[in-house]
Kinemage of the C-alpha trace (Angstrom):
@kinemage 1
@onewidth
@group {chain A} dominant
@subgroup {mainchain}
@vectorlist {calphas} color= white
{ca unk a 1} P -1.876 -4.385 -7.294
{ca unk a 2} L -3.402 -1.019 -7.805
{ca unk a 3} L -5.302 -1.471 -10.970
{ca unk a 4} L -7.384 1.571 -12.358
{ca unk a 5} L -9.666 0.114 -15.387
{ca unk a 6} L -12.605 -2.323 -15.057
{ca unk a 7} L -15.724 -1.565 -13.316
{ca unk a 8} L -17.901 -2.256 -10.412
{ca unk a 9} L -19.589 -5.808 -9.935
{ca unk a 10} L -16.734 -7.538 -11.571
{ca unk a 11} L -16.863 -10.287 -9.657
{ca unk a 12} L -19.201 -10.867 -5.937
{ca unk a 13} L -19.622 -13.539 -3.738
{ca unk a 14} L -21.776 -13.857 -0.318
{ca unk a 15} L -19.840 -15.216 2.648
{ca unk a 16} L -22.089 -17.045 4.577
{ca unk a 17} L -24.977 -19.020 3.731
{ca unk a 18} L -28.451 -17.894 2.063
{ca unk a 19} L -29.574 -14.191 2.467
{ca unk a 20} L -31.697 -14.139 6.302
{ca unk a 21} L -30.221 -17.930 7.324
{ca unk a 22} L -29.041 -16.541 10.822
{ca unk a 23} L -28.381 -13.134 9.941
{ca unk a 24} L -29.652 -9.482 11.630
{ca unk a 25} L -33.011 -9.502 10.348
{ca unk a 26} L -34.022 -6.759 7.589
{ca unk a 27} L -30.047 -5.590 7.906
{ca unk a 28} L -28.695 -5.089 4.291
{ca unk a 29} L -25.262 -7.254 3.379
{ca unk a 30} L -21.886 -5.533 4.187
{ca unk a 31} L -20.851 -4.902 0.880
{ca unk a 32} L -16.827 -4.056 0.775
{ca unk a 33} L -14.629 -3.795 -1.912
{ca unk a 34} L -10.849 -5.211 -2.283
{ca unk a 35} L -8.609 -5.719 -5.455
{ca unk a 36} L -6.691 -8.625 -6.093
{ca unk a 37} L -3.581 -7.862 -3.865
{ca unk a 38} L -2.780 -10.714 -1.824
{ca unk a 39} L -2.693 -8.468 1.490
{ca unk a 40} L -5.752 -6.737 0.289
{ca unk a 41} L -7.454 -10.034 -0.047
{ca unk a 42} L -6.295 -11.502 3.370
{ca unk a 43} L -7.604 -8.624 5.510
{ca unk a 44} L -10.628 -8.283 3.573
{ca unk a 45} L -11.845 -11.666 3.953
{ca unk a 46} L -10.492 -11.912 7.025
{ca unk a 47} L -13.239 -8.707 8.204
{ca unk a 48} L -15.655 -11.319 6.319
{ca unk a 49} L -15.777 -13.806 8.328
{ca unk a 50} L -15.669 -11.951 11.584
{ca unk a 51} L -18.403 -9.747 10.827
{ca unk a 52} L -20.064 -12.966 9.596
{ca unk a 53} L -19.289 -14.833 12.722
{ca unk a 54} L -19.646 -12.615 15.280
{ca unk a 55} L -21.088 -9.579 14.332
{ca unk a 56} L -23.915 -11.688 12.686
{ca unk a 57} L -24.208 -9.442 9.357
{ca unk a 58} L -24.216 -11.047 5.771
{ca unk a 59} L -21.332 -9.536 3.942
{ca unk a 60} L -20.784 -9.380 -0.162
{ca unk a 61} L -17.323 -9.134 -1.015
{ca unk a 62} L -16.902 -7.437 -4.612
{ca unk a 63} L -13.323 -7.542 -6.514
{ca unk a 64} L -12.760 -4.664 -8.674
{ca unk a 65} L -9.505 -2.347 -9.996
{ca unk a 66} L -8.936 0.493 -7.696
{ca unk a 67} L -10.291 3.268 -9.482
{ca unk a 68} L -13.802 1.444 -9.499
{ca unk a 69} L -13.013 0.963 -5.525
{ca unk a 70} L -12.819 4.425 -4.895
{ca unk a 71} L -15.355 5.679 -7.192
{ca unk a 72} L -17.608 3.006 -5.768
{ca unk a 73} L -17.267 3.902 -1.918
{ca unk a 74} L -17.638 7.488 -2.761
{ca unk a 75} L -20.844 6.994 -4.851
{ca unk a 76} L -22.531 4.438 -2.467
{ca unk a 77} L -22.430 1.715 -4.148
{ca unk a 78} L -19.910 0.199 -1.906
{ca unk a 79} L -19.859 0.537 1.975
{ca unk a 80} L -16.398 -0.030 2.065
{ca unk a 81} L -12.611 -0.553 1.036
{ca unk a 82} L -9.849 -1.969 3.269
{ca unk a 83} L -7.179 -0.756 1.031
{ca unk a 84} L -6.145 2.945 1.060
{ca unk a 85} L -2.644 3.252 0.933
{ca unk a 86} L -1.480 6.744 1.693
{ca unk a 87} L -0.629 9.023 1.987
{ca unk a 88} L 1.376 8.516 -1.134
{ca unk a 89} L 0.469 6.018 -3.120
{ca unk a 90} L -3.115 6.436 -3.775
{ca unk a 91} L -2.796 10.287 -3.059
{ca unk a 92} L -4.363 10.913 -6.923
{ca unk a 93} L -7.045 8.720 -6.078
{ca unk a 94} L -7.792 9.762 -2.546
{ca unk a 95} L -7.680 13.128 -3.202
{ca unk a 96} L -10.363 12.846 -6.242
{ca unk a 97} L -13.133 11.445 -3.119
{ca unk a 98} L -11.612 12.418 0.151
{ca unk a 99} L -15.111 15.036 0.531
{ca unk a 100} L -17.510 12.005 0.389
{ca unk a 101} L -15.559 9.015 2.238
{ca unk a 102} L -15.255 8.792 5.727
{ca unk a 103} L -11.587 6.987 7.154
{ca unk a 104} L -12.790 4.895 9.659
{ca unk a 105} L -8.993 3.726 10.867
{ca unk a 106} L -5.972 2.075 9.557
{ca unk a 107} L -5.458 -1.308 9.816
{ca unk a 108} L -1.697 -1.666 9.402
{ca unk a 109} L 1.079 0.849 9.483
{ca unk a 110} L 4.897 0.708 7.736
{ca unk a 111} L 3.881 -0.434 4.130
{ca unk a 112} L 6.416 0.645 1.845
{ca unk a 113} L 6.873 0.409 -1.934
{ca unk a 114} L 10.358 -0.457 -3.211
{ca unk a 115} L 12.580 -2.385 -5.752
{ca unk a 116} L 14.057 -5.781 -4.711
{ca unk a 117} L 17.032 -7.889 -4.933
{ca unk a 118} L 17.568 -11.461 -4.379
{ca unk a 119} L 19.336 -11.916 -1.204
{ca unk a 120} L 22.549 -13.679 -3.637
{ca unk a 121} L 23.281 -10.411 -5.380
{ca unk a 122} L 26.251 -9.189 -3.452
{ca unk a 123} L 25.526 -5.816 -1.609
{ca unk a 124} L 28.565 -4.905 -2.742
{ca unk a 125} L 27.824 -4.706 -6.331
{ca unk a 126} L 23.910 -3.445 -5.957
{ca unk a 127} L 22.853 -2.063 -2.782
{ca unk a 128} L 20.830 1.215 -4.109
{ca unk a 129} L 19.079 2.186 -7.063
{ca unk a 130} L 21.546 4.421 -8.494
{ca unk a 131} L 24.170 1.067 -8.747
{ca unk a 132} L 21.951 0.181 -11.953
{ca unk a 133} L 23.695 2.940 -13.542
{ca unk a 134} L 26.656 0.863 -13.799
{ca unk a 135} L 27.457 -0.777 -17.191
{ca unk a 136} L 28.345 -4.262 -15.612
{ca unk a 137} L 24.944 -3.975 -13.574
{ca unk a 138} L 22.457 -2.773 -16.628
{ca unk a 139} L 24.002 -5.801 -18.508
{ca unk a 140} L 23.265 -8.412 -15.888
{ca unk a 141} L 19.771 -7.274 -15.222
{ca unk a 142} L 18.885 -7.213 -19.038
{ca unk a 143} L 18.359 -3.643 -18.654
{ca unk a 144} L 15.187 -5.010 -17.140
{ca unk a 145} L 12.563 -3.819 -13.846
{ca unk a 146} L 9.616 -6.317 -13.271
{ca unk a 147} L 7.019 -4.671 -13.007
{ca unk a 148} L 2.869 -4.853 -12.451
{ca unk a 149} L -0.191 -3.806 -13.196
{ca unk a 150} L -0.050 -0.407 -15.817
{ca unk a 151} L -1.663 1.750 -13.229
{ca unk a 152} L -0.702 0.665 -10.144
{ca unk a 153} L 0.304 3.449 -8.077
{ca unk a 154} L 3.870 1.446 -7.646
{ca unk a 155} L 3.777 2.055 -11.876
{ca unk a 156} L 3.628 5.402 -11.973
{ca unk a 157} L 6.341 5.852 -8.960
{ca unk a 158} L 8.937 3.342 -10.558
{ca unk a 159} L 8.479 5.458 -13.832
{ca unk a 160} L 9.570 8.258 -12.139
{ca unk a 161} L 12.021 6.396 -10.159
{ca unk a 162} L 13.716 5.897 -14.045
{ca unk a 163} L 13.667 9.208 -14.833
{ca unk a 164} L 15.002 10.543 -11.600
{ca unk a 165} L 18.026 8.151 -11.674
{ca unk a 166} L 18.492 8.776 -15.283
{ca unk a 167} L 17.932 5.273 -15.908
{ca unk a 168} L 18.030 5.536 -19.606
{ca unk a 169} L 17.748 2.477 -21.512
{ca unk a 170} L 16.175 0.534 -18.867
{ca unk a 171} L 12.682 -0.708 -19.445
{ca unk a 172} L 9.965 -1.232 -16.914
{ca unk a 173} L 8.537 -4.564 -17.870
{ca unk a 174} L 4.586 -4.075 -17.117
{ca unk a 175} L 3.111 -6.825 -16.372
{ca unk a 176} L 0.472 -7.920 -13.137
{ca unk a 177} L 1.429 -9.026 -10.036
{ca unk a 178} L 1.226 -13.034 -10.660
{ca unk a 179} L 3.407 -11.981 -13.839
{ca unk a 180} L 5.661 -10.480 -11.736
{ca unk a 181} L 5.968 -13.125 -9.193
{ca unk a 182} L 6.369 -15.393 -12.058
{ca unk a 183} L 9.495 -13.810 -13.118
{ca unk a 184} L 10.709 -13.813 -9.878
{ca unk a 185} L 10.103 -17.314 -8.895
{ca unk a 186} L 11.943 -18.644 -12.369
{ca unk a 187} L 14.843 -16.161 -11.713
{ca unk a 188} L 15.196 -17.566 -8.600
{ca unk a 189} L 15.239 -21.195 -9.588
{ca unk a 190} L 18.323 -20.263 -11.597
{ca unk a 191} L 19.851 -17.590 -9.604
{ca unk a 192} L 19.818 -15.013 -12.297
{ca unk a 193} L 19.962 -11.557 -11.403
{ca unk a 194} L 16.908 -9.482 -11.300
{ca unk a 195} L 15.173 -5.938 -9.620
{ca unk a 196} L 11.915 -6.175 -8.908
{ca unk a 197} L 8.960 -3.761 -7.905
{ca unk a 198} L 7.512 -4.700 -5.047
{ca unk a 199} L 5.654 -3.771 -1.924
{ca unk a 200} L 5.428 -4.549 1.632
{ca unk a 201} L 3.293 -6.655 3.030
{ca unk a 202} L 3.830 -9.460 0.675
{ca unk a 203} L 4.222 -13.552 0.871
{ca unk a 204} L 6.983 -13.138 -1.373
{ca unk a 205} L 8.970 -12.184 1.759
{ca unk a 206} L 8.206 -15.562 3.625
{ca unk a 207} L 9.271 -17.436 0.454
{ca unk a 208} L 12.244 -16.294 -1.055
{ca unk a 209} L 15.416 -14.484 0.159
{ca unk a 210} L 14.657 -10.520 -0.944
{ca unk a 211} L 15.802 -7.102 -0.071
{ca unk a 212} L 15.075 -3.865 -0.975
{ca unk a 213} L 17.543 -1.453 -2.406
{ca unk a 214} L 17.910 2.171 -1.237
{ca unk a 215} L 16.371 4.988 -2.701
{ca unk a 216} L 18.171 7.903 -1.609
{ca unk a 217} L 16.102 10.148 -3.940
{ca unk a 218} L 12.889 8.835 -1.870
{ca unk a 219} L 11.185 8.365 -5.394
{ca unk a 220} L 9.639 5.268 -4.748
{ca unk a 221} L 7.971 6.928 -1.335
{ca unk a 222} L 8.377 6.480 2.544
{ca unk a 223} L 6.792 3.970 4.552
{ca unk a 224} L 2.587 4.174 4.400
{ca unk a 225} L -0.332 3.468 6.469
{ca unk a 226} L -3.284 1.276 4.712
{ca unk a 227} L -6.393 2.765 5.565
{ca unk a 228} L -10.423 1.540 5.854
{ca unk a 229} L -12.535 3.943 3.921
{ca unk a 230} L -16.239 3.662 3.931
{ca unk a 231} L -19.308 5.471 2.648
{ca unk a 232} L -20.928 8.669 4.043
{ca unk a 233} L -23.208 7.379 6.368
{ca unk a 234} L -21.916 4.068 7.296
{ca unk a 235} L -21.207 4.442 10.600
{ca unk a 236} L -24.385 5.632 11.405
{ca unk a 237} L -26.094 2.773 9.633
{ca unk a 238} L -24.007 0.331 10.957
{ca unk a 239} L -22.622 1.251 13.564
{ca unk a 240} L -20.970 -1.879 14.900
{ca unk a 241} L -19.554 -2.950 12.036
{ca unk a 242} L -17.896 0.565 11.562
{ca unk a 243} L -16.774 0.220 15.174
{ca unk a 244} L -15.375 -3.345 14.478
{ca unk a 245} L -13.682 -1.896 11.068
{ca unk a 246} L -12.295 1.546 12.657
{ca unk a 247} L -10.495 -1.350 15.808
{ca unk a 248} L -9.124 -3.822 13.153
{ca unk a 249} L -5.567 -3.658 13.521
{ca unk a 250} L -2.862 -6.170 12.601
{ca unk a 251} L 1.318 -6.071 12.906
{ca unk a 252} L 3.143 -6.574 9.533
{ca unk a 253} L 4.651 -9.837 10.887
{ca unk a 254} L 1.414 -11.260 12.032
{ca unk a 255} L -0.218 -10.295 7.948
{ca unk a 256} L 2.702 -11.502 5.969
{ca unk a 257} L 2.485 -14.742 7.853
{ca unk a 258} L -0.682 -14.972 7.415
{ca unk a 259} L -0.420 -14.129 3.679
{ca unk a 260} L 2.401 -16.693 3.121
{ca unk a 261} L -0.235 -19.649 4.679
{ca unk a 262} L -2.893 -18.655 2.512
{ca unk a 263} L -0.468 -19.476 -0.431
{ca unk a 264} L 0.370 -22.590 0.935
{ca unk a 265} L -3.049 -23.623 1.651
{ca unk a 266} L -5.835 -21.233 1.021
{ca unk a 267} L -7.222 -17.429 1.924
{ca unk a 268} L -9.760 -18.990 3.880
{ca unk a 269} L -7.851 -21.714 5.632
{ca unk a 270} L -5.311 -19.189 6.844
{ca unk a 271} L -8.280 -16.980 7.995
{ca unk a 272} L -9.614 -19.814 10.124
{ca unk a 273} L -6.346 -20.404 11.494
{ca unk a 274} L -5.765 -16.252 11.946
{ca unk a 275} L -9.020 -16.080 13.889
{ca unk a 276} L -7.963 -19.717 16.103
{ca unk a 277} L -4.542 -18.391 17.017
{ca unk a 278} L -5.249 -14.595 18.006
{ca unk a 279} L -8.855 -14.796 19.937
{ca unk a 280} L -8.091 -12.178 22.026
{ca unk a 281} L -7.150 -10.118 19.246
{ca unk a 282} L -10.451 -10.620 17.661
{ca unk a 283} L -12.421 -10.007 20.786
{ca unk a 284} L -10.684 -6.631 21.172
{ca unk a 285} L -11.751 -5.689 17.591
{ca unk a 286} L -15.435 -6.535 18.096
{ca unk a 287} L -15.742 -5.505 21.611
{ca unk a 288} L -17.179 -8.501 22.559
């Protein structure tokens, strides 16, 4: 989550079938950008297929770091980005291309950044960031926060987070998010105590027993809204498509559900199975 090096064209794929099978005629594919966050990829395949399906538009999907993401949209080269968190975390980002974007909605509200617990670790004993200032509690965590990617926007904040609890001796372990997650999920196995950076919406929630700690010094942020951002010009070259985008809306429940069947199964299994158990959501998106 919220990687900054690595360039545009990384990686693409078409959904859908060859270019003009059944699509708009002479209509240029949808090209939107997401990173490899599992929300990020949920929602943005998730647009995909609807815009695919009913919206009848070829769409190329292109996975990128975040910095490339924003750059791209603002230069063009991308239409669009699903993906904004602010108006925090990707403030330093945002801020560098907020004059040549154009927000065209927010398609969930309450994300939140944070450090987490395993639901055995007595509240007790650690219940807020500044209990890892304790002796007892530094010794049992190895001293240790699992962290992600080195410029994720969750990075920077936990690095401050250190300094602002005076969290000396305590190392942020940078890592990625599947590194992360791998941590977590062997911790868990043994019921070893661990913090962990993490973010809202996330599988991890449907699959293991978490919490967040406080952080009474708010240096980890408040809760965010996840914006779509698109091109200068998009709406007015595609204008239902933009409409469909700026209506897109989905409840944190209803994602991190979703999220936690596409690790049991597959992004575009629990897409299918979004899109079969919410038509009327859908058809208030597209207008149709």
């Amino acid at each position: 989550m919220f990687k900054t090096i690595a360039t545009i064209g990384l990686a693409a794929m078409f959904i859908g079938g060859p270019a003009g099978a059944s699509f708009a005629q002479d209509a240029k594919p949808v090209k939107i950008g997401w990173a490899a966050w599992s929300d990020a990829e949920f929602v943005t395949k998730l647009a995909a297929k609807i815009i695919q399906d009913e919206l009848d538009r070829e769409v190329e999907l292109v996975q990128t770091d975040v910095a490339p993401l924003y750059q791209g949209v603002s230069r063009g080269d991308l239409d669009a980005m699903m993906m904004a968190w602010l108006p925090q975390t990707h403030a330093d980002y945002y801020a560098k291309v907020k004059d040549k974007v154009e927000t065209l909605g927010t398609v969930y509200e309450g994300a939140k950044l944070g450090w987490v617990v395993p639901a055995y670790i007595p509240e007790s004993e650690l219940n807020s960031i500044e209990d890892l200032q304790k002796p007892e509690i530094k010794a049992k965590l190895a001293a240790t926060v699992q962290g992600i990617d080195p410029g994720a926007g969750l990075t920077r904040l936990s690095e401050k987070a250190l300094k602002d609890y005076g969290l000396d001796g305590y190392k942020l372990q940078i890592s990625s998010e599947a590194g992360m997650l791998t941590s977590v999920d062997r911790a868990i196995r043994t019921e070893k105590w661990f913090v962990a950076t993490s973010w809202s919406p996330h599988w991890m929630f449907g699959k293991y027993e978490l919490r967040y700690i406080a952080d009474p010094k708010g240096s980890l942020g408040e809760a965010e809204h996840v914006d779509v951002l698109a091109r200068q010009g998009f709406n007015q070259d595609n204008p239902d498509v933009a409409a469909f985008l700026s209506r897109m809306k989905l409840p944190i429940g209803d994602l991190e559900a979703a999220m936690f069947q596409a690790q049991e199964t597959s992004y575009e299994a629990a897409v299918e199975k979004y899109i079969a158990d919410h038509p009327d959501q859908v058809k208030a998106w597209t207008g149709k």
